[in-house]
N, C-alpha and C positions, 0 to 999 in steps of 0.2 A: 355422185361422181359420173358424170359423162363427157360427152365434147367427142371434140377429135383435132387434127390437127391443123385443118383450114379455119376460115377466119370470114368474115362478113358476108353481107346478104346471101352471095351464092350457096354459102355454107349452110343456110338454117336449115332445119330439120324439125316437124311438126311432131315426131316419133322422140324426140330428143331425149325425154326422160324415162320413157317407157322401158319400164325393170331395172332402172338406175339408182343407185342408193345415191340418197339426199341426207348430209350429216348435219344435224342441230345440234349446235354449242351451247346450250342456255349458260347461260354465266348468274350468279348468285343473285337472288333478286326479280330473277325472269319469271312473269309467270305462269301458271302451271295452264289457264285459259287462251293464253298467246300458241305455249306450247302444241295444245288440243285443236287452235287452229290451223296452225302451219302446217300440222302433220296431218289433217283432214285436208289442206292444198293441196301439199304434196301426193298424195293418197288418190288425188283425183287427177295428176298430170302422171298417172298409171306407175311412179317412182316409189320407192322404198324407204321413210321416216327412218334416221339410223342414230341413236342418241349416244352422245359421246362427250367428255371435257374438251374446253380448247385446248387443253394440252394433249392429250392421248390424238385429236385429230391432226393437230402438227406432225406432230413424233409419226403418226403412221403412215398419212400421206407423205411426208417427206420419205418414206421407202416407196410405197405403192407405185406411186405417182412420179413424184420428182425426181429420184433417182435415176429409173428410167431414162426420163427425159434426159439427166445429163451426161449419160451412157449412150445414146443414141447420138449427142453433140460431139461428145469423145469420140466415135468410134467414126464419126464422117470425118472429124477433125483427123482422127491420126493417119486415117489409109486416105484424104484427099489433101495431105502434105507431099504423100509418098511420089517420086520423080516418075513412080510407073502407074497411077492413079487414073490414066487415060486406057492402059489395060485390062488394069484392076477393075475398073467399072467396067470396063466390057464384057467381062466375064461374073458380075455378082449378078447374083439371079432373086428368087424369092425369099432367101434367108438374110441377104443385105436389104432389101427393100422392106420386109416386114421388122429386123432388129432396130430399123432407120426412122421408122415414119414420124415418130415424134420430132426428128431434126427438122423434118418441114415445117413446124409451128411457128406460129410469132415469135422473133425474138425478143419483144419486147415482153410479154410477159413472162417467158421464159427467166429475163433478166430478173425482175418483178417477183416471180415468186422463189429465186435464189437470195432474194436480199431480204424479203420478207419473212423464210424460214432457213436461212443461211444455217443457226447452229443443228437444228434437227436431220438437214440435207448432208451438213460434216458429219456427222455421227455415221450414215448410212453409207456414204462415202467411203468411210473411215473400214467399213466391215467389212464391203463391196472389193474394197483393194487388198486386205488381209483375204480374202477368197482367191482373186486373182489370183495375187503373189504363191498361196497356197496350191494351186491349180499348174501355174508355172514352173513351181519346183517340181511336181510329180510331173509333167510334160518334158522339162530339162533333164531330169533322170530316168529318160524314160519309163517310167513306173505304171504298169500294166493296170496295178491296181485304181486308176484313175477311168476306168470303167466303172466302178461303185459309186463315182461322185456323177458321173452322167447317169446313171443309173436312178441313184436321188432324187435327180433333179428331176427327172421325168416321171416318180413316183410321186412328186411333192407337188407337181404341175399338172400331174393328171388328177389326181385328188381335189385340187383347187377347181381345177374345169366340169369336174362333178357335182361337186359345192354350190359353183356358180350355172350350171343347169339347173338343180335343185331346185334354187330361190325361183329362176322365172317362171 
């Protein structure tokens, strides 16, 4: 999993893969001296071999990854609807710019991998908007208690940021 969210020649990057997990789907039949080659490839473009079915790769990128991306699409969509969006930008600073940056990407594959893992991307959707909604209710009732959910989040995000030092 690497990239970013520019796009041709200016974009390349000779560092690309370096500490990047690289996920192999062997599907039934693959074999095991294909496998032993690819992951010596990848091994040597300084990235990380990470075995997994095609399905468990769908189902998880489609949170990891695409989700993201269509929360990033939503959220320039809904605040660059808004009549006061000429404002509103004037005043977003590093935490609009950083929660956004996937909206800069191609749209086109953007399009491309909503149609290509559409039911896995609903599903994550599906969980992403029961959080919301949940988040909204304890916001609308003002519910003090909605410090433990930020709270969470920053224990479940610092965790992960530790994980992913770890590996490199």
């Amino acid at each position: 999993m690497a990239g970013s969210e520019r796009a041709g020649i200016d974009a390349a990057d000779s560092a690309l893969y370096r500490g990047a997990v690289w996920c192999l789907t062997p599907i039934p039949g693959t074999g095991t001296d294909a496998i032993s080659r690819l992951a010596e490839m990848i091994a040597r473009l300084e990235a990380t071999p990470y075995m997994l079915t095609p399905e468990q790769h769908d189902r998880l990128v489609a949170g990891a990854s695409h989700l993201p991306l269509v929360a990033a699409a939503a959220l320039v969509r809904t605040l660059g609807a808004s009549n006061e969006w000429d404002v509103m930008g004037t005043l977003a600073a590093g935490g609009f710019r950083d929660t956004t940056r996937l909206a800069s990407g191609d749209p086109t594959m953007a399009r491309d991998i909503c149609l290509s893992n559409g039911p896995a991307i609903v599903a994550w959707l599906d969980a992403y908007m029961a959080e919301l909604a949940r988040l909204r209710e304890r916001i609308a009732g003002g519910d003090g208690a909605i410090r433990d959910d930020f709270e969470l989040a920053q224990v479940l995000r610092e965790a992960w940021l530790r994980r992913r030092h770890q590996d490199t």
